[in-house]
N, C-alpha and C positions, 0 to 999 in steps of 0.2 A: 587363250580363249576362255571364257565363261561358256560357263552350261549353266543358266538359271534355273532349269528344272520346275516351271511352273505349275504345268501341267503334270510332269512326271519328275518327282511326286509331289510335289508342295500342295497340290488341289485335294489329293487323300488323305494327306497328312492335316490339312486346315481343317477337313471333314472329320477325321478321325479326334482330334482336339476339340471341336464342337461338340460333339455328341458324349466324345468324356465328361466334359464341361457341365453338357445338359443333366446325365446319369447323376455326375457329385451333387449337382444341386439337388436335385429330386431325394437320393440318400440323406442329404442335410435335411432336406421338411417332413421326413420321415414314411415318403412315398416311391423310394426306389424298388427298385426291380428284386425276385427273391432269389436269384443266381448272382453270384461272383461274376462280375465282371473285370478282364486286365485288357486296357489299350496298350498297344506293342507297336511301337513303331522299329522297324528291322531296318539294316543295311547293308549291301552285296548281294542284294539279288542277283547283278550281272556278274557274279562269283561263284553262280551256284546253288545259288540264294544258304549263303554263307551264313549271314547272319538267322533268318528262321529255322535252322538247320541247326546250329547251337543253340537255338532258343528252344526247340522241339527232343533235342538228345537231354537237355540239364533244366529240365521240367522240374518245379518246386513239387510239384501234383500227380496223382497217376493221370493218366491220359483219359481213362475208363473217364475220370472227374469232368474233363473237358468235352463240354456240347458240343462245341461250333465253333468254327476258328472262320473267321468273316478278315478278305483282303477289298484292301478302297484304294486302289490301284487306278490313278488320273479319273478323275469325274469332272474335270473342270471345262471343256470344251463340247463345242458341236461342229467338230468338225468331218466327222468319220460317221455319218447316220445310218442307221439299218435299212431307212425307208425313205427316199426321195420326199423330202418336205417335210419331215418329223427331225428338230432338234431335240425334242424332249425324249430323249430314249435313256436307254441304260442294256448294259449288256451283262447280266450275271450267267456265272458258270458254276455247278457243280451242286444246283440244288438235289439232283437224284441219290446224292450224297446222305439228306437229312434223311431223317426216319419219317418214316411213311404218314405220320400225323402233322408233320409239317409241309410234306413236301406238298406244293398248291400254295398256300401261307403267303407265298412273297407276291405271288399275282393278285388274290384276296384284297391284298394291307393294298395294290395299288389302284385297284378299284374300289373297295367300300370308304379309304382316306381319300379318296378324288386324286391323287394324283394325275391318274390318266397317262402315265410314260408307255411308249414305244419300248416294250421289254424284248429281246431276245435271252434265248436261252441255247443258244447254240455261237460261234464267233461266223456271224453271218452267213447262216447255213452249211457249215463248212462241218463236216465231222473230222476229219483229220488237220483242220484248222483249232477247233472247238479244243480239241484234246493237248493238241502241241500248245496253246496258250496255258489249259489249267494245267499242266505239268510244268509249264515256267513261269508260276508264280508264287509268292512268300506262304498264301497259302495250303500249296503241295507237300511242302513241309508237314502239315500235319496231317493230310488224306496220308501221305504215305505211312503213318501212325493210326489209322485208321480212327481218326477223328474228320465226320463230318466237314465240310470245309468249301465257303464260296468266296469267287471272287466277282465283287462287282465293276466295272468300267469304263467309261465313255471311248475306249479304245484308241487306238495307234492313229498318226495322222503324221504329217510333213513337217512339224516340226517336233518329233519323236527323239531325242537323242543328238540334239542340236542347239548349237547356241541361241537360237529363234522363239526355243520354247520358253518366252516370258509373258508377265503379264497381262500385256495387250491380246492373247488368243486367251484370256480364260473370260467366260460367259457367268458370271457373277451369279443371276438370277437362275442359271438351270443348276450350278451346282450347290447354288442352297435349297434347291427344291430336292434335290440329289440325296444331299444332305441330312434331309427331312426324312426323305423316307427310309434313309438306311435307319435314322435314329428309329421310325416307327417299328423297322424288322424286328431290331435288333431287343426293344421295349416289346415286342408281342415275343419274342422268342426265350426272352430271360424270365419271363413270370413262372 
């Protein structure tokens, strides 16, 4: 059997690629961001998340160096909505994490850039949901370093961990607007 993994992970990973893409260019015309930025793509999260785990133990950098460690863990679907009739959503976890002069920042960038997305900040009202998700994922690795650390998502759905999840369930148009706005975070947050 195939596991395509379109949505998990191929859709944060294509996100994650875009927005590096967009970063290099901008560094070439001599308008990039004034933080170091490194995209990281990990693997074995279903390991333990094995892979952020040696990426987070054999750090080139102290950790103090490192702002924010941002996971784009499946953006690609609307299947799984917070709000009956709202496909435009996104579900980030762990902004109470940043320092208090950020924390607000990600709702701001999605109102004053018009996005207008369905954000939660909780895994659908669930605190003991909320919490078992941000401790299983790539990056918990670094909160447990005590670096700042979110994850964004369009979340779990039926075809999760199944031959099913190909390209036919990914929603093109919401996850390059997804897309957009992680680039905008990520661009207000690196200056």
């Amino acid at each position: 059997r195939i596991y395509h993994g379109a949505d998990d992970n191929a859709s944060g990973v294509a996100a994650l690629l875009s927005i590096a893409k967009s970063f290099a260019k901008m560094k070439a015309e001599g308008v990039g961001p004034k933080k170091n930025l490194m995209f990281v793509a990990y693997d074995g999260k279903e390991l333990s998340l094995a892979g952020s785990h040696f990426f987070t133990e054999n750090l080139s950098i102290p950790t103090k160096k490192v702002f924010c460690a941002i996971n784009i863990d499946m953006l690609g679907t609307t299947l799984a909505p917070i709000h009956k009739g709202r496909n435009d959503y996104l579900i980030v976890l762990g902004e109470s994490s940043l320092p208090l002069s950020l924390q607000g920042e990600i709702g701001n960038i999605n109102l004053n850039h018009r996005f207008g997305m369905d954000i939660d900040y909780s895994f659908y009202g669930s605190k003991d949901f909320t919490q078992m998700m941000y401790e299983n994922g790539d990056h918990y690795s670094f909160a447990q370093k005590g670096i700042p650390s979110l994850l964004f998502t369009s979340a779990f759905h039926n075809y999760t961990y199944k031959p099913s999840d190909t390209i036919d369930i990914i929603d093109f148009e919401i996850l390059r607007k997804r897309t957009a706005f992680l680039f905008d975070i990520i661009n207000k947050f690196s200056k």
